[in-house]
C-alpha positions in Angstrom: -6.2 11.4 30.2 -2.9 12.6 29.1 -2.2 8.4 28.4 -5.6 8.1 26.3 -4.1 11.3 23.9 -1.6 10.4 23.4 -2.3 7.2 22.2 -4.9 8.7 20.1 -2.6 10.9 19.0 -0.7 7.8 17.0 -4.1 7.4 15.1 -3.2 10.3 12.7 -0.3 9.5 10.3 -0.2 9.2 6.5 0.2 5.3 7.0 -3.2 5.0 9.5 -6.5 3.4 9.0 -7.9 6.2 11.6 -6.9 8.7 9.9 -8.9 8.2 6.4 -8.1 10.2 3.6 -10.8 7.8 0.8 -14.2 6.5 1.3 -13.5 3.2 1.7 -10.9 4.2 4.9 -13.4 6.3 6.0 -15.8 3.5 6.1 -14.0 1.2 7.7 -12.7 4.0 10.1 -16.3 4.9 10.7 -17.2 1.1 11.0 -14.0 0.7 13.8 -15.2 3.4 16.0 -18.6 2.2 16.0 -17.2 -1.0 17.6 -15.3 0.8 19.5 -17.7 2.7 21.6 -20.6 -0.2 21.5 -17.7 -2.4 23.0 -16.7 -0.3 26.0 -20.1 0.0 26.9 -21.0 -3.6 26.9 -17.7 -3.7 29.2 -19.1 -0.8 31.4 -22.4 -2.9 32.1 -21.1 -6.3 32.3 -18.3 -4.9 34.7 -21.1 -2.9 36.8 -23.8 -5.8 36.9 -20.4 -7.9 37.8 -20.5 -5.5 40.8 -23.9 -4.8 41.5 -24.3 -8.4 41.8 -21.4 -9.2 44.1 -21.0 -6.7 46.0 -24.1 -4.2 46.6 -27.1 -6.7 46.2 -25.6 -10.4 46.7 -28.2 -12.7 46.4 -30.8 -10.7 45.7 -31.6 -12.4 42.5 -32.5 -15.9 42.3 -32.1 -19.1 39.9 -34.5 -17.9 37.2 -33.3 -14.2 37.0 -30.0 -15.8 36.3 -31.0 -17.5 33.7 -33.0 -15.1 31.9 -29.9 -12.7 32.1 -27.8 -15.6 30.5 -30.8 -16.1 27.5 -31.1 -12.3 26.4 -27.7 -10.8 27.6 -25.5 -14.2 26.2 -27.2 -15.0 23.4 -30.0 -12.8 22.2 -28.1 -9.8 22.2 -24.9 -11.0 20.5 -26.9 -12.4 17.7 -28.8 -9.1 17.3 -25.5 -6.7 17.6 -23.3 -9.0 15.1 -26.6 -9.9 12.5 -26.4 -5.8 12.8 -22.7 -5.5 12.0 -22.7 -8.2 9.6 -25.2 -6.7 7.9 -23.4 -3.2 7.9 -20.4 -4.6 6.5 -21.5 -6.5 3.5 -23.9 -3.7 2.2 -20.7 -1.2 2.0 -19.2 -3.8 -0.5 -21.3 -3.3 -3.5 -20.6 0.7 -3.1 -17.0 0.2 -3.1 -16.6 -2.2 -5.6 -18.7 0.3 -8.1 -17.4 0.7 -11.1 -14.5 3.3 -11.3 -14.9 7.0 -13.3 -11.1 7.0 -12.8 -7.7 5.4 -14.6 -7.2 2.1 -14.8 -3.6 1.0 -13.4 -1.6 -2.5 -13.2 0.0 -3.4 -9.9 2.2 -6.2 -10.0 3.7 -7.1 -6.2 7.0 -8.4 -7.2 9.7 -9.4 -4.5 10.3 -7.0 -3.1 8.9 -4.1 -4.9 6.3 -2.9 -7.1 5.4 -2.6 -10.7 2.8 0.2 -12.1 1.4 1.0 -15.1 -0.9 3.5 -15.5 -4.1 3.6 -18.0 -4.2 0.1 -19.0 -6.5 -1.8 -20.6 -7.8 -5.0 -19.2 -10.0 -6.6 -16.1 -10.1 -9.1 -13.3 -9.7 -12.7 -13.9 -8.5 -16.2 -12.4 -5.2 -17.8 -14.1 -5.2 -14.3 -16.0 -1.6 -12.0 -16.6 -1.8 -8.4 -15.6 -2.7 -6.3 -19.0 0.5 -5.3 -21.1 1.2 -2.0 -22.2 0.5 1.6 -20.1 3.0 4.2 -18.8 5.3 2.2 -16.6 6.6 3.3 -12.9 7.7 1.6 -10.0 7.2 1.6 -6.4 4.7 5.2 -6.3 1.6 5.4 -7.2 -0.2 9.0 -8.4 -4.2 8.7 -7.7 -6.8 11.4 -8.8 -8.5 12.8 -6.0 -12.1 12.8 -6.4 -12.1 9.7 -8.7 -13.1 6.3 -8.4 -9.7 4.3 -10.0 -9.0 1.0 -10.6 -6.1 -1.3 -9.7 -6.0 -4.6 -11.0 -3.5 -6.1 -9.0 -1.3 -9.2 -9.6 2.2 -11.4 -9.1 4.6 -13.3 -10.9 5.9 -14.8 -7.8 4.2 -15.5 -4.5 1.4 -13.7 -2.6 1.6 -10.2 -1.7 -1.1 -7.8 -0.5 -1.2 -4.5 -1.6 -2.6 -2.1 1.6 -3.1 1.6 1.6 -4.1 2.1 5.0 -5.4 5.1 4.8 -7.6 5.3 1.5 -8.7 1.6 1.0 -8.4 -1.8 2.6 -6.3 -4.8 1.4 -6.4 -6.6 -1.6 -4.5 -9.8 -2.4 -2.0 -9.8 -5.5 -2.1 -13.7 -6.3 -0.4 -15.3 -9.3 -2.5 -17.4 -12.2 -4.9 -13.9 -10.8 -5.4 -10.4 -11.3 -7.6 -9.0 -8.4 -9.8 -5.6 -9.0 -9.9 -3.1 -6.0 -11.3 0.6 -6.5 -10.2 3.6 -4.6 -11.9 7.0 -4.4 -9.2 9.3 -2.4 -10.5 12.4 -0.4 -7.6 14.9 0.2 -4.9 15.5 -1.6 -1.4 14.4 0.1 1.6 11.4 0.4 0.1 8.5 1.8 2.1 5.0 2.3 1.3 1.9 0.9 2.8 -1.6 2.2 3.0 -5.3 1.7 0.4 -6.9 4.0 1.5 -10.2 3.4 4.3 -12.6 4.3 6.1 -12.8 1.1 10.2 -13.7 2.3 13.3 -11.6 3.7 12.5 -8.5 2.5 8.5 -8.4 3.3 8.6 -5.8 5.9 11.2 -3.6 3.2 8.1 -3.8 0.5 6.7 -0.3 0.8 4.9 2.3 -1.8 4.2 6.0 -1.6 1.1 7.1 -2.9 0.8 10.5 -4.2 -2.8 11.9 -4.4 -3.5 15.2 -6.6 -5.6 17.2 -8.2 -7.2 15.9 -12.0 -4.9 17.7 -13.8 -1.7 17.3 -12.2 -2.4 14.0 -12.4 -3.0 13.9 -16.1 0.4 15.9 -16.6 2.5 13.9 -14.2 1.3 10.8 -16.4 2.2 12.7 -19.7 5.7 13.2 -18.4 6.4 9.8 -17.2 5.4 9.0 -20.8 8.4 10.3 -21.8 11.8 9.0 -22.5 14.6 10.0 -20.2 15.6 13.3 -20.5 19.5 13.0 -20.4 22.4 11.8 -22.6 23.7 8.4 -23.1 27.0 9.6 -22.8 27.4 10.1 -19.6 30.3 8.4 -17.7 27.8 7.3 -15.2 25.7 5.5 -17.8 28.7 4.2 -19.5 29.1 2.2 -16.2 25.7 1.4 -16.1 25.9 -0.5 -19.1 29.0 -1.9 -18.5 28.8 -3.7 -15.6 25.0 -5.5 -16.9 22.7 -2.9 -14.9 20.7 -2.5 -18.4 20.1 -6.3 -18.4 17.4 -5.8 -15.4 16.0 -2.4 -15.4 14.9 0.0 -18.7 15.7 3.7 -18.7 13.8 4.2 -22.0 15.4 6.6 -24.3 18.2 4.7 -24.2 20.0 1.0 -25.0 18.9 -0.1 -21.7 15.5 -1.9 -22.3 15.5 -5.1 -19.1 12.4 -6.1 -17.8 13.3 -7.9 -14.5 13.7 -4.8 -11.9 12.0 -1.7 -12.1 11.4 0.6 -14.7 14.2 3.5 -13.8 13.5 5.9 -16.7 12.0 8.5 -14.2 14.2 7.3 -11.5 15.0 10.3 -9.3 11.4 11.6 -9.9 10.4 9.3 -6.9 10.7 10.2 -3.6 12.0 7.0 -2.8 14.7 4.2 -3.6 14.2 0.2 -3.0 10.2 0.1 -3.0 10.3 2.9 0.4 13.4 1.6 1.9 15.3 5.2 1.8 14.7 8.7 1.0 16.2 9.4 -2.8 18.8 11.2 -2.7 22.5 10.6 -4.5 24.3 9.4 -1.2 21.4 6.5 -0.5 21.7 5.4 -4.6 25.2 4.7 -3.8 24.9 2.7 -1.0 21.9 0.9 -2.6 23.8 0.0 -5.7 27.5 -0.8 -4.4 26.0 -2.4 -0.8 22.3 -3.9 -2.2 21.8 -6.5 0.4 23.2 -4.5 3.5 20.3 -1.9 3.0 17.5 -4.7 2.0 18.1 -8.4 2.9 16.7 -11.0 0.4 16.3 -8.6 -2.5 16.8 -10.0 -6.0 19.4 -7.1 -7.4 23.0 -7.6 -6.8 25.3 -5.5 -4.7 28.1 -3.6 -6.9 30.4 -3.4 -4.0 33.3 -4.7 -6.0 33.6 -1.6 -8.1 35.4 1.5 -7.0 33.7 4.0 -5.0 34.5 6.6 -8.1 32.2 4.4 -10.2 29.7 3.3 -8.1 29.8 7.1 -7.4 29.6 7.9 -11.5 26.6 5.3 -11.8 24.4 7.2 -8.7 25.3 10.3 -10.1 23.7 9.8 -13.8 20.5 7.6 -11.8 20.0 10.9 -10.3 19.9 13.2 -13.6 16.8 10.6 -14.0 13.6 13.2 -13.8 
């Protein structure tokens, strides 16, 4: 007993499919445990008749008793249970595809992190680009709760799969494609997100946090990510930063730093993490990110700064972190 709680003990966590905090979780979830039980209990009979069979009555039954246990219990049954499940499943889809009541936001699954953009204008489509424009982020993802919203999801690169274990399934990001999954979220709460697919070194470093709130927080934490970035350009720290090329990757709008390659960094040290989940945000982990880059994620595109002295690498962390 205490082994069985325990190990249902690891179903609730704000990166499990057991622990469902959307609808389509929550189906899914619902669907699991269905299987679950109708699975141990075909294991409880077959295990008993097993017994029954060979060791209380042995040869009590003869050839044809056999075989009619073989017709209904082999092959009726399992066509009836999995016409039954199979028919479950695919009637969910059309509800959770629905249309969404919600925003509209661009995901684009980049290695090894992730673009957002949030109220976009566009659809799904093969050999389509992810629509241009929106408020940009990176690497978090604020949902509505109570709303049906809409990620159209896409790559430059290779595959990715974007997974929210908790609030939806998984759904491809495929480039020449932009893929449409909707999401309804239940409770309010941090939730994680990862890369479901294979996608090089840093695949298993290629995480998200998604933040679920209430409608109007929501609405207000978009409005202030609309916003340039509330500090001076005259900072040592960004001095640096544009020194040493930083502003030929990334944009901190507001200022002369407008890249497009890396993420968006305007409301940097808004997130609650750095390198796409890799570490908590804080000032010490943006040093070690920008002056030892590879040490803390293998295979990512961004060069380390380890050449520079600590004091700058210091003076760069230090203004990424004024970044609200």
């Amino acid at each position: 007993m205490v082994a069985v709680c325990a190990g249902l003990s690891g179903c609730t966590s704000p990166q499990s499919a057991l622990d469902p905090a959307g609808v389509e979780a929550q189906s899914v979830a619902t669907l699991f445990w269905v299987m679950l039980v109708g699975a141990v209990l075909i294991w409880v009979a077959v295990i008993g008749l097993s017994v029954f069979a060979t060791k209380i009555r042995p040869g009590a039954y003869g050839e044809k008793a056999g075989l009619r246990l073989i017709i209904w219990g082999g092959c009726v049954f399992p066509v009836v249970v999995l016409t039954a499940l199979l028919v479950w499943g695919l009637q969910m889809m059309p509800v959770l595809r629905a249309e969404a009541n919600g925003p509209t936001i661009a995901v684009s699954a980049e290695r090894f992190w992730w673009r957002v953009a949030y109220d976009v204008e566009g659809e799904s489509g093969v050999a389509r680009s992810l629509p241009e424009g929106g408020v940009p982020s990176a690497n978090e993802i604020w949902l509505p709760v109570g709303q049906r919203s809409e990620f159209l999801i896409g790559s430059p690169d290779v595959i990715h799969s974007l997974w929210i274990p908790s609030i939806a399934g998984k759904m491809d990001a495929i480039p020449g494609r932009v893929n449409r999954l909707v999401v309804e979220p239940t409770k309010p709460g941090v939730y994680n997100g990862v890369c479901a697919e294979f996608c090089g070194d840093a695949h298993a470093q290629m995480a998200l946090r998604v933040v679920v709130v209430s409608p109007e927080e929501y609405d207000a934490y978009v409005a202030r990510q609309s916003e340039p970035a509330s500090v001076g350009a005259e900072d040592e720290g960004f001095r640096r930063f544009m020194e040493n090329g930083c502003d030929a990757c990334h944009t901190v709008r507001g200022t002369a730093a407008n890249g497009r390659v890396g993420p968006d960094l305007t409301h940097l040290a808004s997130r609650r993490t750095i390198a796409a989940g890799t570490l908590p945000m804080s000032p010490e982990n943006l040093a070690t990110f920008v002056g030892f880059t590879h040490r803390v994620k293998p295979g990512v595109q961004m060069p380390g700064y380890g050449m520079l002295a600590e004091d700058e690498i210091a003076a760069i962390a230090g203004w990424l972190e004024t970044l609200q």
